[in-house]
N, CA, C and O atoms as a DFTB+ gen file, in Angstrom:
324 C
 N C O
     1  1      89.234     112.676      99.511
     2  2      87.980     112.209      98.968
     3  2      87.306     113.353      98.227
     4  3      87.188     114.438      98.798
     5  1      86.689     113.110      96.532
     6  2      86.201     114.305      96.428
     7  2      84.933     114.553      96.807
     8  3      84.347     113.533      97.168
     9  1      84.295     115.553      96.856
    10  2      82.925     115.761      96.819
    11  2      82.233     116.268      95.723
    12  3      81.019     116.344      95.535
    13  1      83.317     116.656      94.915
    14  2      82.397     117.572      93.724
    15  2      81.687     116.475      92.740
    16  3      81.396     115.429      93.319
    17  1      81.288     116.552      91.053
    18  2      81.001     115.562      90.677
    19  2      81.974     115.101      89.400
    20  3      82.932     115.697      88.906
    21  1      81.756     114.639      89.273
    22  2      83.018     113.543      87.920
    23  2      82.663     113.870      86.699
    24  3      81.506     114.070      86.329
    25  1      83.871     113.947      85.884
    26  2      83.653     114.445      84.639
    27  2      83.360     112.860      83.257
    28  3      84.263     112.023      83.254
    29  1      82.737     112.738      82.738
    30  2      82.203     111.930      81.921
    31  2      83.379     111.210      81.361
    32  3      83.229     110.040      81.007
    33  1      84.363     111.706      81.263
    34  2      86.063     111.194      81.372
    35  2      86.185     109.933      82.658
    36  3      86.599     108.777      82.569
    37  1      85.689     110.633      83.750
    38  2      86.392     110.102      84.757
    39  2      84.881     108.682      85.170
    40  3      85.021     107.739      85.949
    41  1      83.871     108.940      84.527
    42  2      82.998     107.818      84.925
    43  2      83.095     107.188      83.736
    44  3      83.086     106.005      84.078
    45  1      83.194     107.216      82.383
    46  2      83.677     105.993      81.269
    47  2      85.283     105.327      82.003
    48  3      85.385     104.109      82.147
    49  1      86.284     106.133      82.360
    50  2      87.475     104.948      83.010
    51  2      86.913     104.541      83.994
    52  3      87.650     103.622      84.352
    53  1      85.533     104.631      85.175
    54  2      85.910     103.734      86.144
    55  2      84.794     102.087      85.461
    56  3      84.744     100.914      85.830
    57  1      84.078     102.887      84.347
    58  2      83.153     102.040      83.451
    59  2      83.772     100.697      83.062
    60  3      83.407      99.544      83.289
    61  1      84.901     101.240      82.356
    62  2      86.168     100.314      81.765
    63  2      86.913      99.316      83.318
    64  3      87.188      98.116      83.322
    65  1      87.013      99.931      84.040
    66  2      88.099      99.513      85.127
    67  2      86.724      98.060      85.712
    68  3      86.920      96.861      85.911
    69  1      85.860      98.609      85.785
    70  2      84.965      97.915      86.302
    71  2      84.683      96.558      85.170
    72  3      84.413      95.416      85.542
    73  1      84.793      96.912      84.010
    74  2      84.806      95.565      83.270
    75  2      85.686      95.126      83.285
    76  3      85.537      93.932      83.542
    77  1      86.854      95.435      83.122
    78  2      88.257      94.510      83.008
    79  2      87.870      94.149      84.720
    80  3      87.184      95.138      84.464
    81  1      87.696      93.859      85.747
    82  2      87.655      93.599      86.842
    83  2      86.907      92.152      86.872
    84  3      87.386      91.169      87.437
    85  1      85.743      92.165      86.226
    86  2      84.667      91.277      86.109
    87  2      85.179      90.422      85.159
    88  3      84.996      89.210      85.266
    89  1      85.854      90.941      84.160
    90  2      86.507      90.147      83.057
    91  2      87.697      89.061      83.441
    92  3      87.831      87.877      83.132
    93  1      88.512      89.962      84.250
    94  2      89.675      89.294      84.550
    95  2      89.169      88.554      85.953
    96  3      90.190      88.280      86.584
    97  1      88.047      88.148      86.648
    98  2      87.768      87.712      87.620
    99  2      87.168      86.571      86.994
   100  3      87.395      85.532      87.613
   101  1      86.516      86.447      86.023
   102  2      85.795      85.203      85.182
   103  2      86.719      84.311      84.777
   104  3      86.802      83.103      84.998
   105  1      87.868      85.539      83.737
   106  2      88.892      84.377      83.433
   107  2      89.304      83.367      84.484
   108  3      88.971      82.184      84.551
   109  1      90.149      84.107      85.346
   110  2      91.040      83.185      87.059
   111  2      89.717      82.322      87.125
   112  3      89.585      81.308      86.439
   113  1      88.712      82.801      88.025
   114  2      87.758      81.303      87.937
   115  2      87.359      80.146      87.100
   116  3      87.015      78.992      87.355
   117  1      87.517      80.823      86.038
   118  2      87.427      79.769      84.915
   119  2      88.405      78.823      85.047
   120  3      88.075      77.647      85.203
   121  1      90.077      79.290      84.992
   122  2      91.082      78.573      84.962
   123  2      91.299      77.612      86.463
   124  3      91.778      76.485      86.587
   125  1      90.749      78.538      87.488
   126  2      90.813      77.956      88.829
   127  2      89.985      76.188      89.239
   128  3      90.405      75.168      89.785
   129  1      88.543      76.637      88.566
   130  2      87.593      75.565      88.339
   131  2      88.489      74.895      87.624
   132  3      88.864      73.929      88.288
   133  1      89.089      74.951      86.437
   134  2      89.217      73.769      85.471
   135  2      90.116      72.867      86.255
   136  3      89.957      71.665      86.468
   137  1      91.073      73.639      86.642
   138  2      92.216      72.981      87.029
   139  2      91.895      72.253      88.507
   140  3      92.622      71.269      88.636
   141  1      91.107      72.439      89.529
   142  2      90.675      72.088      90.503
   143  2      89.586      70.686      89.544
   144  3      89.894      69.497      89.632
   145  1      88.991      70.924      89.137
   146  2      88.171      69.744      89.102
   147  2      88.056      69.258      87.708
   148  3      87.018      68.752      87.281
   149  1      89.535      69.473      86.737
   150  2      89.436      68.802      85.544
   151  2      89.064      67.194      85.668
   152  3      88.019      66.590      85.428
   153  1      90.693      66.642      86.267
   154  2      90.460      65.500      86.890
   155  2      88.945      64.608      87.094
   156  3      88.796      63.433      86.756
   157  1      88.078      65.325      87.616
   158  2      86.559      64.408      87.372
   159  2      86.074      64.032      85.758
   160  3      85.729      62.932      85.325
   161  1      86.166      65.244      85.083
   162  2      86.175      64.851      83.320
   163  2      86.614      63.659      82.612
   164  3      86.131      62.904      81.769
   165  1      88.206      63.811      83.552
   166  2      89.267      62.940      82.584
   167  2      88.720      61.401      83.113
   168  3      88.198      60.482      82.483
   169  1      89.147      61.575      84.833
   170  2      89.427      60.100      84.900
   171  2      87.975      59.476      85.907
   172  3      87.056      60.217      86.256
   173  1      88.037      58.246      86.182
   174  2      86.921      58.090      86.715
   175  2      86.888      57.703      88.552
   176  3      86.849      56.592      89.079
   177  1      86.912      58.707      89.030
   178  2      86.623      58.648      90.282
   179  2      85.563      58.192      91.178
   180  3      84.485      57.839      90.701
   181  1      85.792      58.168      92.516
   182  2      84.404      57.823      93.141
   183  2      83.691      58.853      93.591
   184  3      84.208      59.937      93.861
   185  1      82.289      58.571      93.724
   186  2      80.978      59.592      93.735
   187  2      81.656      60.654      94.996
   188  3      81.351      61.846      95.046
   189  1      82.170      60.304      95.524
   190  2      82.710      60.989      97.140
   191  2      83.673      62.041      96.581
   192  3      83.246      63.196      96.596
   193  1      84.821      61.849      96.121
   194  2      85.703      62.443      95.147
   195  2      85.384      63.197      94.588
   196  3      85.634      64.385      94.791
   197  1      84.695      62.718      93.659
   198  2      83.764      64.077      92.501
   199  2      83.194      65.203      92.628
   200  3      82.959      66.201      91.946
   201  1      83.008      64.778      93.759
   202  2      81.862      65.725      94.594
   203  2      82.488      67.079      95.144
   204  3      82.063      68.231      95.073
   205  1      83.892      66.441      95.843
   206  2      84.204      67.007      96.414
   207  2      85.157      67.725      95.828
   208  3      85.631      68.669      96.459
   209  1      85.655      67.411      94.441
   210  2      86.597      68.324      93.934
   211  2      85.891      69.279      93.063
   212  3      86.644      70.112      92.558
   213  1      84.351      69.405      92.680
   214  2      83.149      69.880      92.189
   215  2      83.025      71.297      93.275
   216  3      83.176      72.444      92.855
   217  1      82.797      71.043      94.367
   218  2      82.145      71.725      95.553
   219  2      84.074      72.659      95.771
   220  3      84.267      73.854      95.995
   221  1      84.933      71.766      95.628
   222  2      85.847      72.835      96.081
   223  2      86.772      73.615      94.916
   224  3      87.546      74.563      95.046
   225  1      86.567      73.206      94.284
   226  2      86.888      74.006      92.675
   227  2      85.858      75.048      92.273
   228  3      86.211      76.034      91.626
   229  1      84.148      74.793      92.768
   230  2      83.912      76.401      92.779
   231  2      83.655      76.919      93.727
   232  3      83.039      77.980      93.631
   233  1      83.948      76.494      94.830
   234  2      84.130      77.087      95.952
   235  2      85.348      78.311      96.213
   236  3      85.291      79.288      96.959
   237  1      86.514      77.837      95.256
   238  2      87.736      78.273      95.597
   239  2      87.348      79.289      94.200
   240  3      87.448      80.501      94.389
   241  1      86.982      78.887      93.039
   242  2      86.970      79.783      92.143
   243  2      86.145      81.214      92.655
   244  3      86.577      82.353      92.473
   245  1      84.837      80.857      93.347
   246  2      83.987      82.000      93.656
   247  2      85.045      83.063      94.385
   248  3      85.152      84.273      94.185
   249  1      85.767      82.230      95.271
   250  2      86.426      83.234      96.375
   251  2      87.562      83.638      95.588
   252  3      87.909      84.659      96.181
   253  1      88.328      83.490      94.669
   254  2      89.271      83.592      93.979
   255  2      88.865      85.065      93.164
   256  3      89.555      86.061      92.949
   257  1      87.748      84.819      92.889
   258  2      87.380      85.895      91.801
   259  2      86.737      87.084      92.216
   260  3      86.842      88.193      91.693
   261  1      85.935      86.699      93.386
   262  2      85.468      88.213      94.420
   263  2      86.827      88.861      94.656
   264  3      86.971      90.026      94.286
   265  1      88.030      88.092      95.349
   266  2      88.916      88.736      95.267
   267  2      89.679      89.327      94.572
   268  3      90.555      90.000      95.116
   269  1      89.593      89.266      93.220
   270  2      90.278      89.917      91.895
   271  2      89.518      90.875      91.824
   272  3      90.086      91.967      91.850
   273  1      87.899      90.887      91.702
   274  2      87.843      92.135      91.257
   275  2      87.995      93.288      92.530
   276  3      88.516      94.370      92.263
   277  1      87.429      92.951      94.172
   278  2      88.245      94.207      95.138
   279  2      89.718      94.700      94.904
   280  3      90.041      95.868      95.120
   281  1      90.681      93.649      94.404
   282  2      92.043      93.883      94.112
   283  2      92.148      95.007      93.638
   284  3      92.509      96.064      94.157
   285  1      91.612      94.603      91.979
   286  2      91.462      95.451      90.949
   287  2      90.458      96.898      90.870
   288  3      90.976      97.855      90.294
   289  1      89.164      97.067      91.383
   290  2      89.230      98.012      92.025
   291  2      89.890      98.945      93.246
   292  3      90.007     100.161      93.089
   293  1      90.187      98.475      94.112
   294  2      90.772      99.213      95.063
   295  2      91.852      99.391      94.944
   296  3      92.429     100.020      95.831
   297  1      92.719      98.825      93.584
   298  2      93.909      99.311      92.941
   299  2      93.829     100.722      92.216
   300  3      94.632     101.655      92.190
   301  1      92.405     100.528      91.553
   302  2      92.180     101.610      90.817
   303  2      91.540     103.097      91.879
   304  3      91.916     104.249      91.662
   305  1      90.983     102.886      92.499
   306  2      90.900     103.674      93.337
   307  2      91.616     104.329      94.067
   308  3      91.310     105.481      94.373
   309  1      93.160     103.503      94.675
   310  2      94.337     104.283      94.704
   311  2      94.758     104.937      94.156
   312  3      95.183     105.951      94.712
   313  1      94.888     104.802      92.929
   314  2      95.812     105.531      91.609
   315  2      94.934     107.052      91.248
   316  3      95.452     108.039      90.724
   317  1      93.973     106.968      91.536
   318  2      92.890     108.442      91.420
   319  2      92.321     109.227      92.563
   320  3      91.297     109.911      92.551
   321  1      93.188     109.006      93.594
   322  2      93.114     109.678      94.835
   323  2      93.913     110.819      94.805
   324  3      93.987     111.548      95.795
């Protein structure tokens, strides 16, 4: 672990690492939601249904995407140890 302080090098890459993290965590949810609850768009379901593929498409996206970006940081955090 260091203690000293970081060179302006080393806080613009974790700047970057930290957006591609957020970036690539939006995308997956995005794709996660669609595909979990396209189906309500297309076809016509019942109110019970809808609901529930609504509630678990961003349910699953939220958790999908917290987990991409710890991935992706604590990937990056390995690699600079």
């Amino acid at each position: 672990m260091r203690t000293g302080r970081r060179s302006q090098a080393e806080r613009d890459g974790i700047t970057v690492e930290i957006g591609y993290a957020l970036l690539s965590a939006c995308f997956l949810a995005t794709v996660v939601f669609a595909a979990i609850a396209g189906p309500v768009v297309v076809w016509h379901l019942p109110p019970a249904l809808d609901k529930f593929l609504l509630v678990t498409g961003a349910s699953v996206a939220g958790i999908l995407g917290a987990v991409r970006v710890v991935h992706v940081l604590w990937r990056h955090a390995g690699q600079h140890r």
